[in-house]
Structure formats: C-alpha cells, structure tokens
C-alpha positions in Angstrom: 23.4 -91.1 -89.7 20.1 -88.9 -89.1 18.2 -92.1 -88.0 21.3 -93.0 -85.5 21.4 -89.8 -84.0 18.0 -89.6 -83.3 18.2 -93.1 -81.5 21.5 -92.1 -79.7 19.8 -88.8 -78.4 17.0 -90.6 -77.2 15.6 -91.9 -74.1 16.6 -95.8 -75.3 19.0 -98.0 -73.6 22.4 -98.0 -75.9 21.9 -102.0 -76.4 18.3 -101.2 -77.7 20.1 -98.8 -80.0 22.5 -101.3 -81.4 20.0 -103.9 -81.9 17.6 -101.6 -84.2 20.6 -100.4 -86.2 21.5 -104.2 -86.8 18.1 -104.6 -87.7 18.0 -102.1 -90.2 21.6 -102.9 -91.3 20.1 -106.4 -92.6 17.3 -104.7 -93.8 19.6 -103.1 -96.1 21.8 -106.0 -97.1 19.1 -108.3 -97.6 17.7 -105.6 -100.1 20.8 -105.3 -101.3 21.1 -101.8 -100.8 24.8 -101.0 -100.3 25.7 -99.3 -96.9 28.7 -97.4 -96.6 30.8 -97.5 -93.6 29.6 -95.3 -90.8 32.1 -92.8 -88.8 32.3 -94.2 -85.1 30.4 -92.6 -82.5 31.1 -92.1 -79.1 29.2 -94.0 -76.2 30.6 -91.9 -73.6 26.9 -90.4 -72.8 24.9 -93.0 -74.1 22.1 -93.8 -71.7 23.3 -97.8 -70.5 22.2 -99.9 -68.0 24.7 -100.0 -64.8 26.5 -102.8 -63.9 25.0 -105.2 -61.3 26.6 -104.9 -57.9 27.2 -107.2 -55.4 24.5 -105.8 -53.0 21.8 -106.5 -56.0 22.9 -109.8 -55.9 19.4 -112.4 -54.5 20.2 -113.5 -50.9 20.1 -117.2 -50.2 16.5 -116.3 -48.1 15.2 -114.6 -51.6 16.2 -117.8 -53.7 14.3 -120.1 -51.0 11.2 -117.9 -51.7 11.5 -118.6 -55.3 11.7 -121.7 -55.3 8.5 -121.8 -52.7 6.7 -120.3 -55.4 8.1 -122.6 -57.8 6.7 -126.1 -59.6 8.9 -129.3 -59.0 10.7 -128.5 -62.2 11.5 -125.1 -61.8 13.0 -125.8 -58.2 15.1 -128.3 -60.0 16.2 -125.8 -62.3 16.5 -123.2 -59.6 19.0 -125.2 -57.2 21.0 -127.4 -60.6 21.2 -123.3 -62.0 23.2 -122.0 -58.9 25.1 -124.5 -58.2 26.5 -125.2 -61.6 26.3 -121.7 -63.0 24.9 -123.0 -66.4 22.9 -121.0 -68.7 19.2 -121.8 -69.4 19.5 -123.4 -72.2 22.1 -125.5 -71.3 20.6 -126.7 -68.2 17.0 -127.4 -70.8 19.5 -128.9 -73.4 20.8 -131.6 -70.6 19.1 -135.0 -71.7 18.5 -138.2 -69.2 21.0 -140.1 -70.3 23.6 -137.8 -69.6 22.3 -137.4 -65.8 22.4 -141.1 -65.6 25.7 -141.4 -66.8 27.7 -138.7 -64.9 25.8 -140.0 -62.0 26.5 -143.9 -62.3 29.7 -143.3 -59.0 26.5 -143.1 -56.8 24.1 -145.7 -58.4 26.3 -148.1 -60.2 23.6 -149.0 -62.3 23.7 -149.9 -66.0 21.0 -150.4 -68.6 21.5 -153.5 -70.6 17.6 -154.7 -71.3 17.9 -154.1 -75.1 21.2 -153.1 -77.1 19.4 -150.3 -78.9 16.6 -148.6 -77.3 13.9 -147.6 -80.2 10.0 -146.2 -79.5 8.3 -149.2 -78.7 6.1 -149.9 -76.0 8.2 -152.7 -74.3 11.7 -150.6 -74.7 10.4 -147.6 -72.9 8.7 -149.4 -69.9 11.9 -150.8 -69.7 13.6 -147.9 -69.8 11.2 -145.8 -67.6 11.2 -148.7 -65.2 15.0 -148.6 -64.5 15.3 -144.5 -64.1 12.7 -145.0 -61.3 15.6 -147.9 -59.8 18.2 -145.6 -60.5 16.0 -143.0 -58.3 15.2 -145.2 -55.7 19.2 -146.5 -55.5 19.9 -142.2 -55.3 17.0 -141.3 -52.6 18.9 -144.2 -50.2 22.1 -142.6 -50.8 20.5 -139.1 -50.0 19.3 -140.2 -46.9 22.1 -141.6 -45.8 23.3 -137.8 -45.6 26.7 -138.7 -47.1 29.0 -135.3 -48.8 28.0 -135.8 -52.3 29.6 -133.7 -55.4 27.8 -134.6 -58.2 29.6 -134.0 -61.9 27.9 -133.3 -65.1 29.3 -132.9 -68.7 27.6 -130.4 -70.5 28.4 -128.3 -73.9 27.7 -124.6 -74.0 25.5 -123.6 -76.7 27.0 -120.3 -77.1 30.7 -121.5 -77.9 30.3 -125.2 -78.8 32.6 -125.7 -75.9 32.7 -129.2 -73.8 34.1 -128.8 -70.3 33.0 -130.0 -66.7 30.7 -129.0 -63.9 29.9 -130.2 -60.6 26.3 -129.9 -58.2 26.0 -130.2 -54.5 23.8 -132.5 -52.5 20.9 -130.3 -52.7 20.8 -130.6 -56.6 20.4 -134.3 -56.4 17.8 -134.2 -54.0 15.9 -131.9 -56.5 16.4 -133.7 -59.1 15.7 -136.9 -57.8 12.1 -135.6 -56.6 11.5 -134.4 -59.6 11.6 -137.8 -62.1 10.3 -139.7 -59.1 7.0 -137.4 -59.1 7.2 -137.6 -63.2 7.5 -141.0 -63.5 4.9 -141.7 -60.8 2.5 -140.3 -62.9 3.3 -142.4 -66.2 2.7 -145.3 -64.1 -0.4 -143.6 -62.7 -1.6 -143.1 -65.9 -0.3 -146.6 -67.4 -2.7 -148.6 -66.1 -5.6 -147.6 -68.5 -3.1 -149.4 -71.0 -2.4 -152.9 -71.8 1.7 -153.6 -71.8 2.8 -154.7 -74.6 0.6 -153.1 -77.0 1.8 -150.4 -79.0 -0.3 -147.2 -78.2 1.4 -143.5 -79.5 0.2 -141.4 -76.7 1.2 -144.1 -74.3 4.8 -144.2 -76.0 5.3 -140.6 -76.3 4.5 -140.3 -72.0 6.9 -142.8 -71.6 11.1 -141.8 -70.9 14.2 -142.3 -73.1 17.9 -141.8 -73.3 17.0 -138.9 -75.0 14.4 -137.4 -73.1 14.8 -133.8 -71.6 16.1 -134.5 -68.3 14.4 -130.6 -67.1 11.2 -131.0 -69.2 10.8 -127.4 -69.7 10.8 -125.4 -72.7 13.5 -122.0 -72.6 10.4 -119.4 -73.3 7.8 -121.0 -70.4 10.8 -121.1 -67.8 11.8 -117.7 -68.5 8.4 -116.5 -68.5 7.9 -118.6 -65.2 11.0 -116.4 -63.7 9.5 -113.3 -64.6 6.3 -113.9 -62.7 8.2 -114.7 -59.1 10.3 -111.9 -59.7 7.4 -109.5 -59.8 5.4 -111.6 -57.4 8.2 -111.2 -54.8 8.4 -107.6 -56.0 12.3 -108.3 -56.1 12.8 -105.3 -59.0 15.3 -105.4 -61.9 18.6 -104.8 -62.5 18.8 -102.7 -66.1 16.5 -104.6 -68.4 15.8 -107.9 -66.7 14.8 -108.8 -63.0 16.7 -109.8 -60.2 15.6 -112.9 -60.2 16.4 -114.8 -63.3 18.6 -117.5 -64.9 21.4 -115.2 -65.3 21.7 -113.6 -62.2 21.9 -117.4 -61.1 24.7 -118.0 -63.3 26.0 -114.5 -61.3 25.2 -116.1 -58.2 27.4 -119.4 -58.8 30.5 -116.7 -60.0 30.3 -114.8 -56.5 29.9 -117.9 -54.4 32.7 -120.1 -56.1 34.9 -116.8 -55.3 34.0 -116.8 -51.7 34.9 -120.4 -51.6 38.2 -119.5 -52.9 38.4 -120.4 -56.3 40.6 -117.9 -58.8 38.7 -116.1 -61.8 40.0 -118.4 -64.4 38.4 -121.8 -62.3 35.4 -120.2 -62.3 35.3 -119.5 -65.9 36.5 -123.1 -66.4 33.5 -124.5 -64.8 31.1 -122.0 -66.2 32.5 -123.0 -69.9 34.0 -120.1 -70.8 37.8 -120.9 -70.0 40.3 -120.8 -72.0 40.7 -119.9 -75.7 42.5 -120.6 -79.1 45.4 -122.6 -78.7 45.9 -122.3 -74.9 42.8 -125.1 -74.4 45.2 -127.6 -77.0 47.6 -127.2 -74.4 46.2 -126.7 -71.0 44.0 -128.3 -69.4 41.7 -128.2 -66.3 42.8 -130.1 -63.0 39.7 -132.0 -62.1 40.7 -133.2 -58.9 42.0 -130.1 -57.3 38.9 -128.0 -58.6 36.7 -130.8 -57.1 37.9 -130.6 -53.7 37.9 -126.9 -53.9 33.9 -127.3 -54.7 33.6 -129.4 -51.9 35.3 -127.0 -49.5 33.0 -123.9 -51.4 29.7 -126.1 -50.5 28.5 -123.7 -47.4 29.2 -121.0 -49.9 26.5 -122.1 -52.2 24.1 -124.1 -49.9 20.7 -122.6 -49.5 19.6 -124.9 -46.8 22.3 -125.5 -44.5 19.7 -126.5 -41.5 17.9 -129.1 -43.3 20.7 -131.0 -45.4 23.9 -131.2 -43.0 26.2 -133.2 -45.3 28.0 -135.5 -43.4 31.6 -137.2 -44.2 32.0 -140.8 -43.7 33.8 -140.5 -40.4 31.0 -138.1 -39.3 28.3 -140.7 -40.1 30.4 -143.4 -38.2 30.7 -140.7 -35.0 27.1 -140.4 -35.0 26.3 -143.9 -35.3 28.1 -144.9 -32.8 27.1 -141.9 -30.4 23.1 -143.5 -31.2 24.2 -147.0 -30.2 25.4 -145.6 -27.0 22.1 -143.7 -26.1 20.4 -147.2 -27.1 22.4 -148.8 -24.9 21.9 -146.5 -21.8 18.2 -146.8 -22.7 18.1 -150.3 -22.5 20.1 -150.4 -19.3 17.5 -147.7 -17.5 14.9 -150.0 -19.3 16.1 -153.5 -17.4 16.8 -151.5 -14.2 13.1 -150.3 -14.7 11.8 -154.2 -15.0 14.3 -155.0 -12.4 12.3 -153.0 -9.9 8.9 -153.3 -10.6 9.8 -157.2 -11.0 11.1 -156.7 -7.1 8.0 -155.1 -6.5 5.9 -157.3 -7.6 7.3 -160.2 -5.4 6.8 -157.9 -2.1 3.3 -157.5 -3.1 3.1 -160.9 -3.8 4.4 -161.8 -0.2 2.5 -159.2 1.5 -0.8 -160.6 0.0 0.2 -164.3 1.1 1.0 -163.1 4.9 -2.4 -160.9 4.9 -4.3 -164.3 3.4 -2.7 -166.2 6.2 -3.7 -164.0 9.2 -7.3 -163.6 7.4 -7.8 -167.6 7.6 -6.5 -168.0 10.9 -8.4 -164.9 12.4 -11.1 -166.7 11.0 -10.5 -169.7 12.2 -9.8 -169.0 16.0 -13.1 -167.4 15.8 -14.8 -170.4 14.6 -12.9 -172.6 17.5 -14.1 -170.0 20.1 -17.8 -170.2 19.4 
C-alpha cells in the first residue's frame, strides 16, 4: 500500500501508475508470493492525461505535410489509416492476397497459373508478374477518374473480430504506386538472375499471396510517426503525438460523423460493433453503410483539387462537352484553311496579271526600237 501511495502521490501519469503495479503484481504471482486484495483507491485527483478535443484533432493541411515527409509506404499507410480507421497493426497484418481479392470488382482479374503457389522461382515470377497486371488494370481505372469505394475485410487483432471496411479513391491510388514502385524494383534487380533457376535471395525478393501488402514492421512505422510529428513540431496530446496511427483512427471516427453516419456505424466499420449475442443476431447493412461512405467522401478527402471523383454521368457530360470544343476547333481550323486557301489563289492571280503586263511592257519596247 506504501509503494502505491507513493506512486499515486507522485508526479506520474495514473496509467503509468497502473502499469508498474501490474508489473509488480506478476512479480509477485510469478514468485508465488501471495497478495492480498488491496482496498480501492480513489482516482479522483490522480494526475491523467485529458481527453483529446476536437480542436487537437490534425487538419487535412497537417496530414498532407506528413505524408510529404513520408516514404511511398508510409503515405500508403497514412491515406489507407484515415480512411478506414484501422489500427496499425491491422493495416501491417493486411496480406496481398486479401487486397487482390476485395479489389477483384475493379480488376476482374484472377490467378490461375499454378493451383498451389509454393516458393519456387517460376511460381513467384508468376505471381509477381500478374500483381504488376492487376496494377496496371487499377492505374487505367484511376485515371479514368471514376467514384471508387474500395472494400476490404480485415480482422481486428484486439478482439478477434471479422467485419468490413471501405477506402476512397485516394487509397487506391496510394496503394497502387506503392507495389508498382516495389515490384519495379524486383524486376530491376531480376535481371542479374537467370529465370528458372532457383536462387533464395532472388525468391525471398520476389511476391506471394502471403506477402505483407504494407511491407512495414509495427515498431519502424511507429518510430517513422514519431519523427514527422516532432519534425512538424505538431506537439502531443497526453503521452503520444498528434500525429500518429491512432489519432488517424480518431480522424476516420470525426469524419464518418460529419458525413452523417450514427455512433454505432462507425464502430461497425472500425471493428468494434456489436457484442455477445446481439452480433448472432444483427447484422451490419452493407449497402446502406456503403452509400453513406460514398456521400462522407469530401468529409475524408485530403486532396479534393487534385482527385475530383467523377460519376459515370459526369464522365459522359464531360466527354461530350470535349468533343464539342474539338469540333468547334476543327471548324475554326477548316475556316482558317478556307481563307488562306482563297488567299493563295488571289496571289496566284495577281502574280499571273503582273507576269503578263511585265512581258508585254517588254515587248512593246522591243517592237519600238
């Protein structure tokens, strides 16, 4: 009790508190040292960290700095983190398969080259060969400009809980620069290599189902966060900066409920949801909460200047609206030939009459001698 009270009286945060205590609680129990139970204390006026308010909360202006101090894979992290609201380790845990597969309503591409993909040489050519189609198939769609919602099927590490997400545009585009720069390098490296031959280093560069789909590891990505948020000089909010994976998770929570969704939906698509039996028995609406992501889009958009996501009808209007300012260009264009074509034949006429009078001024001259 001494050893609490000193803590409690101190200058430490109350969750610093707590986590010695358990520390010394397992001490004790691994030692087999039996602790009785302690009286409850109050945490009235313990010394805890405040609650992060709204106005704490990083602009859409301080997330594009970060991600301008950012690698290719943290930007993909970055964007994918706010506009799905997973965790860290969830977003590291997603593997390439997965991507591929909640993504096949864009590409509509399948692997079938062997029924069961082990580490060989051949296999993972193959298999790094037809990510960079799927890629290629994706970056046509992106710049097309269509209104993509992108879904993903993730568990939560923390509960064990399956449930559903969706990502805007933006995170596609990410995304989709990201393996394209990753697997340009295998293949810049590759050629030092003989295909076919089995080579370990060469396999291990190579991509799988399998593979991480972020290749980052949880401790150099939070480190990475760390270092923009005291670069930027952005502060902290209790323990931890402003900028971090968390506060992106935060970020998706506010934004969602701008865009109108309702507490429980955005728990729902942050994993929590519901609990015990009420999950045997209720279930999400995915079509509803999929239309209200799409309307929340400008909500959680960082670059609204440079992606304007178009609907079909939108992409038809503006078609049509550039054939029209082809065809007045042509028109001025034929006018333009028209003339000088008109032109031409005056000059033409006025250098046959001057030709004319030039020989027969010449000639009456002759005659006249």
């Amino acid at each position: 009790m001494d050893y609490r009270s000193y803590y409690y009286f101190s200058n430490l945060k109350w969750t610093t508190v707590t986590k010695y205590l358990r520390q010394v609680k397992a001490t004790y129990r691994y030692k087999h040292i039996p602790i009785y139970d302690l009286p409850k204390i109050s945490t009235a006026h313990a010394n805890k960290n405040k609650p992060m308010t709204i106005k704490q909360l990083l602009s859409k202006k301080e997330l594009q700095r970060c991600i301008e101090l950012s690698d290719i894979t943290l930007s993909a992290i970055i964007v994918f983190g706010k506009d799905t609201g997973l965790s860290l380790s969830d977003i590291l845990s997603l593997k390439l398969k997965d991507f591929i597969k909640d993504s096949y309503e864009f590409h509509n591409l399948k692997f079938t080259k062997m029924k069961e993909l082990g580490k060989t040489t051949v296999n993972c050519e193959y298999y790094t060969d037809f990510v960079i189609k799927v890629c290629n198939k994706l970056q046509e769609l992106l710049n097309e400009k269509y209104q993509i919602t992108g879904t993903i099927y993730p568990r939560r590490k923390k509960t064990g809980k399956e449930h559903f997400c969706f990502y805007t545009y933006e995170s596609l585009k990410f995304i989709v620069s990201m393996l394209l720069e990753r697997t340009s390098k295998i293949k810049e490296y590759d050629h030092k290599y003989t295909r076919g031959i089995y080579d370990e280093n060469y396999v291990k560069r190579q991509l799988y189902p399998d593979s991480q789909l972020f290749k980052m590891n949880v401790s150099v990505a939070a480190k990475k966060f760390h270092r923009i948020n005291e670069t930027l000089k952005l502060g902290n909010v209790g323990d931890s900066g402003r900028f971090s994976s968390h506060k992106l998770r935060k970020f998706n929570a506010n934004m969602l409920r701008r865009g109108g969704f309702s507490i429980d939906e955005v728990n729902e698509l942050q994993g929590r949801g519901k609990l015990g039996s009420n999950s045997s028995y209720f279930f999400a609406d995915y079509i509803s909460l999929k239309e209200k992501y799409q309307n929340a889009t400008p909500y959680l958009q960082l670059y609204t200047t440079d992606y304007q996501l178009k609907t079909t009808q939108e992409k038809l209007e503006e078609e049509e609206a550039k054939n029209k300012k082809l065809i007045y260009q042509q028109t001025l264009q034929e006018n333009k030939i028209r003339e000088l074509e008109k032109n031409q034949e005056q000059i033409n006429k006025n250098i046959q009459k001057e030709t004319q009078k030039a020989v027969e001024d010449f000639l009456n001259d002759y005659f006249k001698k």
